[in-house]
C-alpha positions as CSV (number, residue, x, y, z in Angstrom):
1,X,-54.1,-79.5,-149.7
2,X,-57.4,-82.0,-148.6
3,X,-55.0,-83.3,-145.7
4,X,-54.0,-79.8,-144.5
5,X,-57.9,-78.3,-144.7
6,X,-58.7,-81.8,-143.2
7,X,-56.1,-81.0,-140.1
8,X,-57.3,-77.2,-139.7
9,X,-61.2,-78.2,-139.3
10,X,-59.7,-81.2,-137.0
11,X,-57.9,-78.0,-134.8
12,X,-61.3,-75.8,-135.1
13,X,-63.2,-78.7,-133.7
14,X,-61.1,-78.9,-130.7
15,X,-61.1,-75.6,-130.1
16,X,-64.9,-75.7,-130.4
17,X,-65.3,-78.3,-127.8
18,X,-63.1,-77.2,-125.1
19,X,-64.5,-73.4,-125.5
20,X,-68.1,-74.2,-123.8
21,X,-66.8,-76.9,-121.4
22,X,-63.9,-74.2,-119.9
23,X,-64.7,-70.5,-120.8
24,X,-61.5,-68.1,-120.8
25,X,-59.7,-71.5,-120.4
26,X,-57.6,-70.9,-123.5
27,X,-57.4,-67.1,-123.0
28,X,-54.0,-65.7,-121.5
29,X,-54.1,-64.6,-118.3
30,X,-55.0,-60.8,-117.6
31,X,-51.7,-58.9,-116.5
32,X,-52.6,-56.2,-114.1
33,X,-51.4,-53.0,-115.1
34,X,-49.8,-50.4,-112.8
35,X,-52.3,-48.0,-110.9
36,X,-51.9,-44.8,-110.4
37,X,-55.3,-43.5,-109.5
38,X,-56.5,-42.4,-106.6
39,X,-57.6,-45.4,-104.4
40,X,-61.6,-45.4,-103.9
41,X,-63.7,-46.1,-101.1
42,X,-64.1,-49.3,-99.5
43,X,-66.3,-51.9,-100.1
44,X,-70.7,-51.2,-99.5
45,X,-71.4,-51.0,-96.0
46,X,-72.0,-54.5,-94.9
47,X,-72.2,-56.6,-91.3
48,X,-68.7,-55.3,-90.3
49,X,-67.3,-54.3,-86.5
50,X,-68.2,-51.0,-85.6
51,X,-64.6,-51.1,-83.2
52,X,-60.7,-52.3,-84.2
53,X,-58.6,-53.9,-81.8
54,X,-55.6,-52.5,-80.6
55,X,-52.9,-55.5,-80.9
56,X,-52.8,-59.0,-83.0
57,X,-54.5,-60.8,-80.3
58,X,-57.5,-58.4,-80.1
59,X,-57.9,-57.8,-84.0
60,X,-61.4,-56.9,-85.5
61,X,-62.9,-60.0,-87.6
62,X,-64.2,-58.7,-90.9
63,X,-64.9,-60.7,-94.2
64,X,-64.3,-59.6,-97.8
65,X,-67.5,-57.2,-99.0
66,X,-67.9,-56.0,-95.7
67,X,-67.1,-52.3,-94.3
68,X,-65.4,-52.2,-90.8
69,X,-65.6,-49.2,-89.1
70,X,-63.6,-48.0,-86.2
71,X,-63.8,-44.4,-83.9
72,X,-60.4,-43.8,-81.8
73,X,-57.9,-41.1,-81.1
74,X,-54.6,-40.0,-83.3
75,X,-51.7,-42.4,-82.1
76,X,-53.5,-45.5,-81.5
77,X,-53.0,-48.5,-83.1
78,X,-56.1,-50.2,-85.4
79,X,-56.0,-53.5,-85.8
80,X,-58.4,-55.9,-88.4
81,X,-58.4,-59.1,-89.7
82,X,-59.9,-61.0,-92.5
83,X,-59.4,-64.3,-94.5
84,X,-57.9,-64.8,-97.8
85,X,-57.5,-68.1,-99.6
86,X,-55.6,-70.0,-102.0
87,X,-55.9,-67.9,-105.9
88,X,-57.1,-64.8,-104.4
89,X,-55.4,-61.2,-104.5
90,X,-56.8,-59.2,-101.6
91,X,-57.0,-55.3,-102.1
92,X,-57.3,-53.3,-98.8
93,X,-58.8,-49.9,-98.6
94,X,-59.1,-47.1,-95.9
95,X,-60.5,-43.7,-95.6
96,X,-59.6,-41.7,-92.8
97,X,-61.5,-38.7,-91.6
98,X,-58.8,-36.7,-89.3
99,X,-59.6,-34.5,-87.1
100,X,-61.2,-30.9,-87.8
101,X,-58.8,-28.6,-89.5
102,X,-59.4,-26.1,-86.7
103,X,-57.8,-29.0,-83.8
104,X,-54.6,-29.7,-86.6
105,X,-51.5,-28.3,-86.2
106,X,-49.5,-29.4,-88.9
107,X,-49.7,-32.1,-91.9
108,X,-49.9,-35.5,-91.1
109,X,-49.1,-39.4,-92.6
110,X,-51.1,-41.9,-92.3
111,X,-50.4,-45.9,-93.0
112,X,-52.1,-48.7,-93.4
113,X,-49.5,-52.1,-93.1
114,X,-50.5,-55.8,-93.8
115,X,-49.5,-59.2,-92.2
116,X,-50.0,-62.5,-93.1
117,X,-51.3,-65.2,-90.4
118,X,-47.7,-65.5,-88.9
119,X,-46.9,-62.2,-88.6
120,X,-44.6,-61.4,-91.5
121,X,-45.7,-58.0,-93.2
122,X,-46.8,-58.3,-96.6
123,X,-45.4,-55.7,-99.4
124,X,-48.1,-54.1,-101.6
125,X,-48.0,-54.5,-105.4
126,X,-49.9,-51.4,-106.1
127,X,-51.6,-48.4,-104.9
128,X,-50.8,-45.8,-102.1
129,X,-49.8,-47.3,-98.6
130,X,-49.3,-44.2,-96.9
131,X,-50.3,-40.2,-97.6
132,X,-49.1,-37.6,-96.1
133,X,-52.1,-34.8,-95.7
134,X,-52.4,-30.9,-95.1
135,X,-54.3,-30.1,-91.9
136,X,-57.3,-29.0,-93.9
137,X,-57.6,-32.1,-95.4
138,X,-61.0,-33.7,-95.6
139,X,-60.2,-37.2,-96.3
140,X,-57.3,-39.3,-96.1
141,X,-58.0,-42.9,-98.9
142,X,-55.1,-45.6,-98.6
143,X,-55.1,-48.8,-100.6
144,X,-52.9,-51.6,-100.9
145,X,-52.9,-54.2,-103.6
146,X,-51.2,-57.6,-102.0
147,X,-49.8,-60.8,-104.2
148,X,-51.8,-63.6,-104.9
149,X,-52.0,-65.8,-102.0
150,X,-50.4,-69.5,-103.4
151,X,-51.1,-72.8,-102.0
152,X,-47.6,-73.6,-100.8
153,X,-44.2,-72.0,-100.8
154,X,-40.5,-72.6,-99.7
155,X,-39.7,-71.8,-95.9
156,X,-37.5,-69.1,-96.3
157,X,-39.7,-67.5,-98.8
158,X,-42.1,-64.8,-97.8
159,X,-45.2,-65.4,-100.3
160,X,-48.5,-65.0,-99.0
161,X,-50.5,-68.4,-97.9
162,X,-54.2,-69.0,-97.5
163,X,-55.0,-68.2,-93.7
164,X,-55.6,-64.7,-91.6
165,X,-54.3,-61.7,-92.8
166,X,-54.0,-58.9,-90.7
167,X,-54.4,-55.1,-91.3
168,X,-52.7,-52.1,-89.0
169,X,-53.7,-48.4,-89.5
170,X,-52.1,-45.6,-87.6
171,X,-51.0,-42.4,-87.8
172,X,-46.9,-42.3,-88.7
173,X,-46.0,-39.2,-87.8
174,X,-48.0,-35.8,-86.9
175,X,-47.4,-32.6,-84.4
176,X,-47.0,-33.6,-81.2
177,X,-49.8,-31.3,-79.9
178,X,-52.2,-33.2,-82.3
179,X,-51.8,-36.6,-80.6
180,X,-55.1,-37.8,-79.2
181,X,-57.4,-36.1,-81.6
182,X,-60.4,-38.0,-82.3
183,X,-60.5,-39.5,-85.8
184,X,-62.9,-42.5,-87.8
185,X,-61.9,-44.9,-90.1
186,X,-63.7,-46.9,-92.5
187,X,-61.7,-50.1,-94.1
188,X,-62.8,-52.5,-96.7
189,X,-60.8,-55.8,-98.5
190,X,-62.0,-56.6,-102.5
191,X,-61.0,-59.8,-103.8
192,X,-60.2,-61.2,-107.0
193,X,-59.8,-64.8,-107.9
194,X,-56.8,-65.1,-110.2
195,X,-57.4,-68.6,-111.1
196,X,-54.6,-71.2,-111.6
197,X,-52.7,-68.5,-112.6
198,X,-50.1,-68.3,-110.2
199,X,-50.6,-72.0,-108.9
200,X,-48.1,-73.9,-107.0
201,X,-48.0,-77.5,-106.6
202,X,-48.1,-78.7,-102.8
203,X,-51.0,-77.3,-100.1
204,X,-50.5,-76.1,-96.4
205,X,-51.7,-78.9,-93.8
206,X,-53.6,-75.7,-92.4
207,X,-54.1,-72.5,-93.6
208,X,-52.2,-70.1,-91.1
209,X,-54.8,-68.9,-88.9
210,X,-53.9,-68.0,-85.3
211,X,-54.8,-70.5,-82.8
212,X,-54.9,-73.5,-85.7
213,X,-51.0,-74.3,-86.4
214,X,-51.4,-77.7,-87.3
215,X,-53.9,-80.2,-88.3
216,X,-53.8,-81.9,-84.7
217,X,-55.1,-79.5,-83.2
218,X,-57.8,-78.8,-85.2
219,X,-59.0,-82.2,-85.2
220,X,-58.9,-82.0,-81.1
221,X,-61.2,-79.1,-80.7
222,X,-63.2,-81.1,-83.2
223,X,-63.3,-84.2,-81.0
224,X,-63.8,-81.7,-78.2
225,X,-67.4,-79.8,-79.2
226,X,-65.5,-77.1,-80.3
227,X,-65.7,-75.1,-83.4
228,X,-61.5,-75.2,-84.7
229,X,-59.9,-71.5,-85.3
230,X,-59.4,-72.6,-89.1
231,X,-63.3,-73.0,-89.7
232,X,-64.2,-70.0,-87.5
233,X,-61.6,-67.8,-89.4
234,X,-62.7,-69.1,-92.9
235,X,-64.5,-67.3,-95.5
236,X,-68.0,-67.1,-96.2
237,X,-67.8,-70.2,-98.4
238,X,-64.9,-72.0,-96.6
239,X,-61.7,-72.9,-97.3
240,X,-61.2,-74.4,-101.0
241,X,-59.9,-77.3,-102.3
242,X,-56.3,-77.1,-102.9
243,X,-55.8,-80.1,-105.5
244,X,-57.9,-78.0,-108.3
245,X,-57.2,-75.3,-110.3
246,X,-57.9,-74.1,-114.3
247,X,-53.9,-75.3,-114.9
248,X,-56.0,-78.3,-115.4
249,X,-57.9,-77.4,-118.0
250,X,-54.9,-75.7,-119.7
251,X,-53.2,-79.5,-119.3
252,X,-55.6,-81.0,-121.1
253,X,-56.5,-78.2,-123.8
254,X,-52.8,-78.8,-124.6
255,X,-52.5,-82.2,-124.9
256,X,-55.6,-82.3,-127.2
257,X,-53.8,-79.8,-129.2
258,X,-50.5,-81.9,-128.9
259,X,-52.4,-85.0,-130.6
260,X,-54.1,-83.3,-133.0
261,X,-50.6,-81.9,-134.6
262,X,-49.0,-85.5,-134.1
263,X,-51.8,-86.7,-136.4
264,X,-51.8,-83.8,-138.8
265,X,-47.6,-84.1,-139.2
266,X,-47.7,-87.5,-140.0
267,X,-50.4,-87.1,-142.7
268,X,-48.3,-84.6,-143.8
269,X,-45.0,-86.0,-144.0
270,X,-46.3,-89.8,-145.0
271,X,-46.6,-88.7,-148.3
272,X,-48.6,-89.9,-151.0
273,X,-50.2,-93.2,-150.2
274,X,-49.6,-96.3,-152.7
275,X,-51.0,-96.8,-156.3
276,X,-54.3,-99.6,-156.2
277,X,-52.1,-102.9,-158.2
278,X,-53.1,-103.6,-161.5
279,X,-54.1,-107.4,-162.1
280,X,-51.4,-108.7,-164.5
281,X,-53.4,-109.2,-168.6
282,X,-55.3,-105.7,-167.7
């Protein structure tokens, strides 16, 4: 009984320790659960572009925590962009303001899509994509929840990678006598880090931003006086480090853990330890 209360203050101890050095280290990661509530507005009005571009090429820059803002006619194409890294889950919200009621002629859906820096659309986990709306509708509020971005991934898979992602808003189908009918748009991206979570081993030479495909050229417009497209298109506090993540302190939580029972089994199973030898004519 001493060795086992022996080996369960030896566990507490380790516990103890590794709690203050890695908070939440030890905890199990937080599963989302599904979302059915209505999406809510975008981020607080920050430094965004008051205009959207109408292809890739000409997208609207915007970072997370800042509200874009866009004014343009029923039809056209919107186009954003914005940077997520390596551990992050990006959430995009819209709210459309159609046109008046009186200028409507029928209901109308409206879609918001997202694309990763090479151009392959990205599926949404949660939240509502696209609503269809009654003609006296006031507001139109679109979300969509993406996948954690991961450091690496096979060729032929189609996970999300640090780098530029793009958003497209548009109308997808309305009367025809409504096309052209002057609308605003407000758009917003929230981020949250999911940790080492859903880390992968290997790192992308550079993320995919457009304009930066390899690490060459980035290190030419360097040599050149010129900002690269990967630092121009990073977040507010750059690109991070793709060697670290919590898994780490998971690793060596575990193997700590690992030691202490390989201690505590063989006091346990060594069994009582030898009787002290009595000198012979005691």
């Amino acid at each position: 009984m001493r060795t086992l209360r022996m080996f369960g203050a030896a566990v507490t101890a380790a516990v103890a320790l590794l709690g203050p050095a890695a908070p939440g280290a030890l905890a199990a990661p937080a599963v989302p659960a599904a979302r059915t509530e209505s999406p809510s507005a975008p981020a607080a009005p920050g430094s965004g572009p008051t205009e959207a571009g109408t292809t890739f090429r000409t997208a609207a820059a915007f970072r997370p925590g800042q509200e874009a803002t866009a004014q343009a006619a029923t039809g056209d194409y919107l186009y954003w962009v914005f940077p997520a890294d390596t551990g992050e889950r990006p959430t995009v919200r819209a709210v459309v303001t159609p046109p008046a009621a009186a200028l409507r002629h029928g209901p109308a859906t409206w879609r918001i899509d997202v694309y990763d820096g090479l151009r392959r659309r990205q599926p949404c986990m949660y939240g509502t994509q696209a609503r269809t709306v009654e003609r006296d509708t006031a507001q139109v509020r679109l979300a969509c929840v993406l996948r954690p971005v991961r450091g690496a991934a096979d060729p032929w898979a189609n996970d999300p990678l640090p780098g530029s992602y793009f958003v497209r808003l548009t109308v997808a189908s309305l009367p025809d006598e409504d096309l052209g009918q002057p609308f605003t748009a407000r758009l917003g991206v929230d981020v949250r880090d999911e940790g080492g979570a859903h880390a992968a081993d290997g790192s992308l030479a550079v993320p995919l931003v457009p304009g930066a495909t390899t690490a060459d050229v980035a290190e030419a417009e360097t040599s050149a006086g010129r900002t690269p497209a990967v630092e121009a298109a990073a977040p507010e506090d750059g690109w991070a480090s793709t060697w670290w993540s919590d898994r780490w302190l998971w690793t060596a939580a575990g193997g700590v853990l690992a030691a202490l029972a390989g201690v505590g089994g063989y006091a346990l199973t060594r069994g009582p330890g030898r009787p002290a030898r009595i000198p012979p004519g005691a």
